[in-house]
VEXVEXZA-381828 format. One line per 3 residues: number of its first residue (from 1); for each residue x, y, z of C-alpha. Coordinates in steps of 0.2 Angstrom, whole numbers, plus 5000, padded with zeros to 4 digits. Layout:
REM residues N
NUM = X:Y:Z ~ ...
***
This chain:
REM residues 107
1 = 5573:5466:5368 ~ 5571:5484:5370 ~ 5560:5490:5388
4 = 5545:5500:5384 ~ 5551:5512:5396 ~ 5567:5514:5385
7 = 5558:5516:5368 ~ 5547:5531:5378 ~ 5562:5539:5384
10 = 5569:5539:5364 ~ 5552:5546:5359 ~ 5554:5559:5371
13 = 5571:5563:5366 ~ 5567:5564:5350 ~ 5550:5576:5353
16 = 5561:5588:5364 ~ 5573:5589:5348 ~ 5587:5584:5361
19 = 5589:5569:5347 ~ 5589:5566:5329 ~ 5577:5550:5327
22 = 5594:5542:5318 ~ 5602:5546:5333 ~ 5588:5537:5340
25 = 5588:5523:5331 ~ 5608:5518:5335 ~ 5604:5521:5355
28 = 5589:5509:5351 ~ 5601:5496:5343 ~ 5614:5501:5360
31 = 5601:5499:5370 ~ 5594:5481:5364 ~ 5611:5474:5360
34 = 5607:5464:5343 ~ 5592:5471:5331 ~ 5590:5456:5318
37 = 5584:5463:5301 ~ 5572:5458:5289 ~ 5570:5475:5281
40 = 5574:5492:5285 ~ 5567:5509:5278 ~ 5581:5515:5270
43 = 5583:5530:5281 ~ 5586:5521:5295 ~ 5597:5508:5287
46 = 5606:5524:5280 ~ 5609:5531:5299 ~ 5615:5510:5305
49 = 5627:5509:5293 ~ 5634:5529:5296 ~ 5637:5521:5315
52 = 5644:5505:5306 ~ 5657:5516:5299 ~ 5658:5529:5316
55 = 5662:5514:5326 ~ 5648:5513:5336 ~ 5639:5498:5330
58 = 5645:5483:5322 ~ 5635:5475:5305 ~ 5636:5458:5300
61 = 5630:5454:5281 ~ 5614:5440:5279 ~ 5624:5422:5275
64 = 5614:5408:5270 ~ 5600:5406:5281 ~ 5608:5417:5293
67 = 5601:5434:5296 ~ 5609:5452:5294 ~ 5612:5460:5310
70 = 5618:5475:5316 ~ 5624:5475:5335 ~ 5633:5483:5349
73 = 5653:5484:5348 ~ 5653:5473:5365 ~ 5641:5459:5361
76 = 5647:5449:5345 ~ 5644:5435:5355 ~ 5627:5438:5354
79 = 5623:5444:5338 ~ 5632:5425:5334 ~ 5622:5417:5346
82 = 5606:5427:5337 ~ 5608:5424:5320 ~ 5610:5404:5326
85 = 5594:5402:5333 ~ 5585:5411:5318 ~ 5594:5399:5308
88 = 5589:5387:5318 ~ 5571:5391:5318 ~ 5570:5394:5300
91 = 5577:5376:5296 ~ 5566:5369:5310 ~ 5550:5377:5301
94 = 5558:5370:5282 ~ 5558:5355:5289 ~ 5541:5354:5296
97 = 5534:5358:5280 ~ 5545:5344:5271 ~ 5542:5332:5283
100 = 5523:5328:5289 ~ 5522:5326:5309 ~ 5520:5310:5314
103 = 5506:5299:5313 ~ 5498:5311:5298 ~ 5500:5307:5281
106 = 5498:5318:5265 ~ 5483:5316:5257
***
């Protein structure tokens, strides 16, 4: 998770033109380590995948339930551990829709 104080600093980068705002969204995925996606404006997904093939980020495609990631070069380990635990949680809440909690029955 990216600091409040981190994201301000980008702003400000960005507002002094010191930045591009793609720039500033590959420092914001250096900076958090892992950014999960769901869906991407296709601008800044255009700027990800240009520091895919930079070298500065790593991408890893959506498999299964697993999510697409893009992450820091360093820190595979957790973009793996990541896109566990949404898998995780998403079979957890499949589950809890298939299978009634105890003691309540469908009706």
């Amino acid at each position: 998770m990216i600091s409040q104080n981190d994201i301000e600093y980008l702003q400000d980068m960005v507002e002094r033109e010191q930045m591009t705002a793609d720039e500033a969204n590959v420092e914001k995925v250096l900076t958090q380590r892992v950014l999960i996606v769901k869906s991407l404006p296709k601008t800044v997904r255009a700027a990800l995948n240009a520091a895919v093939r930079d070298g500065k980020l790593r991408h890893k495609r959506k498999e299964g339930r697993k999510p697409e990631v893009y992450y820091h070069p360093n820190f595979e380990y957790l973009a793996n551990a990541e896109r566990k635990r949404v898998e995780r949680e998403t079979l957890v809440a499949l589950i809890g829709v298939i299978v009634p909690p105890e003691g309540e029955e469908d009706t």
